[in-house]
N, C-alpha and C positions, 0 to 999 in steps of 0.2 A: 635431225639434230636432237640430243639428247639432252632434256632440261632436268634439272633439280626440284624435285618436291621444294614447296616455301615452305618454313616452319619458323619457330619462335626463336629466340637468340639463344636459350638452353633448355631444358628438362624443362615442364612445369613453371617455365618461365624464368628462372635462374640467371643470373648473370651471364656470360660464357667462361671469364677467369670464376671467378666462384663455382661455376658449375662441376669445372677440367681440375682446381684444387680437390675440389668434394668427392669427385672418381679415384684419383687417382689415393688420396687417404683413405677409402674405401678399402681400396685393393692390399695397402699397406697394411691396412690393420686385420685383413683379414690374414695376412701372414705372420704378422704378430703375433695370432691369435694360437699358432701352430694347430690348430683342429683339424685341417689336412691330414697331416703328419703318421699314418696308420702304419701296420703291415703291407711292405711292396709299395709303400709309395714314398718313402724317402723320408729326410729330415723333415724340419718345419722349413719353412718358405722365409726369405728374407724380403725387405723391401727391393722395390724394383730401383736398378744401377740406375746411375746418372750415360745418358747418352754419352757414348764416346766421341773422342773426334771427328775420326773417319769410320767408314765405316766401306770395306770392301764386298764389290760385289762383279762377278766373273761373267762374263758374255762370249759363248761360243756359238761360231754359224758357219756351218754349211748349206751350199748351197742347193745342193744334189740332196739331201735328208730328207726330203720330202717333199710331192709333186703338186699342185693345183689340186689336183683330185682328194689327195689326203695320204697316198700312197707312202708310204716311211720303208727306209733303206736300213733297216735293224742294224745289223754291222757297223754303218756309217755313225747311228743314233749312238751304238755302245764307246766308239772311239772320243765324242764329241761330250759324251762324261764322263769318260776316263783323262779325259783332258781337262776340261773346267774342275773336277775335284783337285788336281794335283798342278794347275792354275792358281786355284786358291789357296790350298795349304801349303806349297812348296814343298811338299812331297816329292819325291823318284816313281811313286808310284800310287795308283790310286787305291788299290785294297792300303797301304799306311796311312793315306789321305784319310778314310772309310774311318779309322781304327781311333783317329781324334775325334769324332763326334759319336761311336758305337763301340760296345764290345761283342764279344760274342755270347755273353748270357744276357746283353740283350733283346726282349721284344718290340720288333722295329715296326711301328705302324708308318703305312706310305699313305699319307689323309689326300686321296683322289678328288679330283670334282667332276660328276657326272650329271650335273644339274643342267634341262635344257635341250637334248638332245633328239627329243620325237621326230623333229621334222627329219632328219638326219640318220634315222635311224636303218641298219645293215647297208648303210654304204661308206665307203673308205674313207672315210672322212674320221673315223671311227679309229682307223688302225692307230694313230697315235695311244691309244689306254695301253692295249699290251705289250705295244712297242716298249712306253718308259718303265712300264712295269718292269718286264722282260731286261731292259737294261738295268736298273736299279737293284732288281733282286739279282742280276747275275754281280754284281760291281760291289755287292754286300756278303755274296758268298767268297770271293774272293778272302774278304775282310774276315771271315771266320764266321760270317752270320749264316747262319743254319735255312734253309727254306721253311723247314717248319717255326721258326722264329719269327717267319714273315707274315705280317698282317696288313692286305689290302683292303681300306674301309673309306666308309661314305654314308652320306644320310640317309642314302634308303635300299632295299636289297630292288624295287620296280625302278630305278633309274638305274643303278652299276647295269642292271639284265638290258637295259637300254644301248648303254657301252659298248655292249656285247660282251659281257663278262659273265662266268658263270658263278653261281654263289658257291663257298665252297668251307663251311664252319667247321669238317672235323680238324682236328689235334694232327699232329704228324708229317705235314705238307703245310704249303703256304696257303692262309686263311685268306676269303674273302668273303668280308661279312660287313653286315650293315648296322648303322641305328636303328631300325625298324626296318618292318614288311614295303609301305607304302610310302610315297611323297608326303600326303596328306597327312596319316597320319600322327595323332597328337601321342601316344602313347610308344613306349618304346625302349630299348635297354640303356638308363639312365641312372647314374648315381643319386641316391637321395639328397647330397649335400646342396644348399643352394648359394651361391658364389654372387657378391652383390655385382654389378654392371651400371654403374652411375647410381640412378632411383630405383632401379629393379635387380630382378636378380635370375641368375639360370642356373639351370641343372647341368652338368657333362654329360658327355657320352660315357659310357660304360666302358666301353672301346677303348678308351683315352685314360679312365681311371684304374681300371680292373686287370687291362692285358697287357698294354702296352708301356714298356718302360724308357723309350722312345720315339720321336715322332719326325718323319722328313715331309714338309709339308709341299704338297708337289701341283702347285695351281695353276692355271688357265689365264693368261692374258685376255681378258672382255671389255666390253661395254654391259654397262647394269640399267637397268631401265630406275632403277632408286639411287645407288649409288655411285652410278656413272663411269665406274671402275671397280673393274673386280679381278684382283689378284690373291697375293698371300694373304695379307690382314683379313679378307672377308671367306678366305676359307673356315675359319672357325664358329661360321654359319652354321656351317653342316657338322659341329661340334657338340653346341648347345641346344636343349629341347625347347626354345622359345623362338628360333629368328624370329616368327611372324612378328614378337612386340618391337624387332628392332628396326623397321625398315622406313620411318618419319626421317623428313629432314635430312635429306639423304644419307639417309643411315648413320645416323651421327646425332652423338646431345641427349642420351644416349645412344651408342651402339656399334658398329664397326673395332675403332680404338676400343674400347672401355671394354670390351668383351675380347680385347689382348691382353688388357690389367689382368686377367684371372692368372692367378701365379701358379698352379699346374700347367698350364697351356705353357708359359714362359717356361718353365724345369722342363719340361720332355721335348718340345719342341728342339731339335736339334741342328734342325738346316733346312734351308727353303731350295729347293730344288724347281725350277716354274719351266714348266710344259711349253712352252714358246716354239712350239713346231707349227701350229697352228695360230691364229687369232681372228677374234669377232670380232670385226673393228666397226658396226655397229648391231642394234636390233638384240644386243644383249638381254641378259646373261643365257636369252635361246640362240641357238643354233639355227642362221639364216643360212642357205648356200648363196646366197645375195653378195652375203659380207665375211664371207671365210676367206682368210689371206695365208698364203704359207709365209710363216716368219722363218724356219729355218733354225730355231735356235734352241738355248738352254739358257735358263737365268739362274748362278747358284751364287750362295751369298748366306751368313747366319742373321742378318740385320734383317728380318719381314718389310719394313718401311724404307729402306734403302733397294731393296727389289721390284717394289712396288713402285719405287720414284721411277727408277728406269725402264720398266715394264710399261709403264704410263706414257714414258716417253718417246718407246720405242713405239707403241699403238699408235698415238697421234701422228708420228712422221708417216706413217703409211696414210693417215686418213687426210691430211694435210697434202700429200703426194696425190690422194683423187680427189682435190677440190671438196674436202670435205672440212669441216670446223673442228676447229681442238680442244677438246676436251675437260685439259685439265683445268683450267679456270673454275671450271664447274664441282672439283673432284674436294671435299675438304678432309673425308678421314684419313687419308694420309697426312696432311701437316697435324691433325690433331692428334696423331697417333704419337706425333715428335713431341708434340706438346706435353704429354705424357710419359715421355722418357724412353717410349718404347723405340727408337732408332733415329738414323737422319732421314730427312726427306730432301733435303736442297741439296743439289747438284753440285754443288761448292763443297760439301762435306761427304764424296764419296769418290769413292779412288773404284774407278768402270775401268776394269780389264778384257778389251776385247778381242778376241783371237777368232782371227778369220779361218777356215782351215779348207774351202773350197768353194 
């Protein structure tokens, strides 16, 4: 069973409504502030939207897509995005699907998670990275996006090589490249600006400021030994040059939520794409073969906290299905993420489209 770190009621002791005001004014006035606003990175930033009503998010599964083993049927995987994109948009087709959230001048970073994988490492369990790669960059070329456009990144160049990816920084082809050399490592290619996060504050990735003018965030349904759940919202871990200060109180008060207030992350982010072919439905955020379950699936949707509710969802009914306990009671950056304005989390306010396809 996976418990929650105990911590204080907010930051430094804060209220918790006082604390989730004070983030999210933060975030707003650092948009205010337009000091973003450079060459190649767009306008100034406005305050962050009021949550919408609903918010849609697409659930495709086959069954055949992948085996016990890890084994992925490439073709079947390409069918089962080309379906959930033009699921969501109502499209005819997925490259005009593709063409609402990209153009083709374009640099489309795909923000990977390869966090966790030692035990697991050179066995099939694995083929899922170049699978979705492979599909995403083929379903973006369609759309006019260039391979050399394509940017495959992550927090460190010693875990993607884990993946079984190979690093690959020049110009002209599709990039895969990291925030830094090592996991460990503190130092790394980061923008100097520093973006406040509740009481603190982080650096971006360089990745995120410098190349890419786009971002499809493409995460891993887990178990987190901090946070309890780790999908879309906590990929922006491997974003910022600081996770270490954010992992109290299960990642949250600061951290998780407040580190999606940064209003770059929100402009380039463009659609959550979640790897759902696999899940670690416990012993998170590493890789046990104990608890690796073929989910079969693709979670897409532009709402992070609306993906993450069903992701959550979907994790618990498998662990729930082997007499295991569920989770989300435990889970809080997602509602605080709502809290914030950044998407739905309850079930009530999300229109789940799921299409079965074998």
């Amino acid at each position: 069973m996976i418990k929650r770190t105990p911590g204080s009621d907010g930051a430094a002791g804060i209220p918790r409504r006082q604390f989730l005001k004070q983030s999210a004014l933060a975030a707003a006035g650092l948009a205010a502030t337009g000091r973003l606003a450079s060459a190649g990175r767009g306008p100034a930033f406005k305050t962050i939207p009021a949550v919408s009503a609903k918010s849609k998010v697409v659930w495709v599964h086959h069954a055949k897509v992948v085996d016990a083993a890890g084994r992925v049927e490439a073709p079947l995987l390409q069918e089962m995005l080309d379906k959930a994109m033009t699921a969501f948009t109502g499209k005819n087709s997925s490259a005009d699907a593709w063409r609402q959230f990209v153009a083709p001048e374009d640099i489309v970073g795909l923000k990977i998670n390869t966090l966790g994988l030692t035990a697991i490492r050179g066995m099939d369990y694995l083929q899922h990275f170049p699978a979705i790669i492979g599909a995403l960059s083929s379903s973006l070329g369609k759309a006019g996006i260039k391979a050399s456009n394509i940017v495959v990144w992550d927090r460190s160049e010693e875990e993607m090589k884990e993946a079984g990816l190979t690093i690959q920084p020049e110009p002209g082809v599709m990039r895969v490249i990291a925030n830094k050399a090592a996991r460990r490592d503190r130092d790394g290619k980061y923008d100097p600006t520093r973006h406040p996060v509740g009481n603190k504050s982080s650096r971006l990735s360089a990745i995120l400021t410098d190349i890419c003018s786009a971002v499809i965030n493409v995460p891993i349904p887990k178990t987190h030994r901090q946070s309890v759940f780790t999908n879309a919202l906590k990929m922006h871990y491997g974003t910022i040059d600081n996770a270490f200060e954010f992992h109290a109180n299960g990642c949250s008060k600061p951290g998780i939520a407040e580190v999606n207030t940064i209003p770059l992350i929100r402009q380039k982010q463009k659609l959550v794409v979640s790897d759902a072919l696999l899940m670690a439905i416990e012993a998170g955020p590493r890789w046990d073969r104990r608890f690796i379950r073929p989910a079969g699936g693709l979670l897409v949707g532009t709402d992070p906290v609306a993906v993450d509710a069903v992701a959550l969802k979907m994790l618990d009914e498998k662990r729930v299905a082997e007499g295991m306990e569920a989770i989300a009671p435990q889970v809080s950056h997602i509602a605080l993420a709502e809290e914030l304005g950044l998407g739905n989390s309850r079930m009530e306010n999300i229109e789940l489209i799921k299409i079965e396809m074998g």
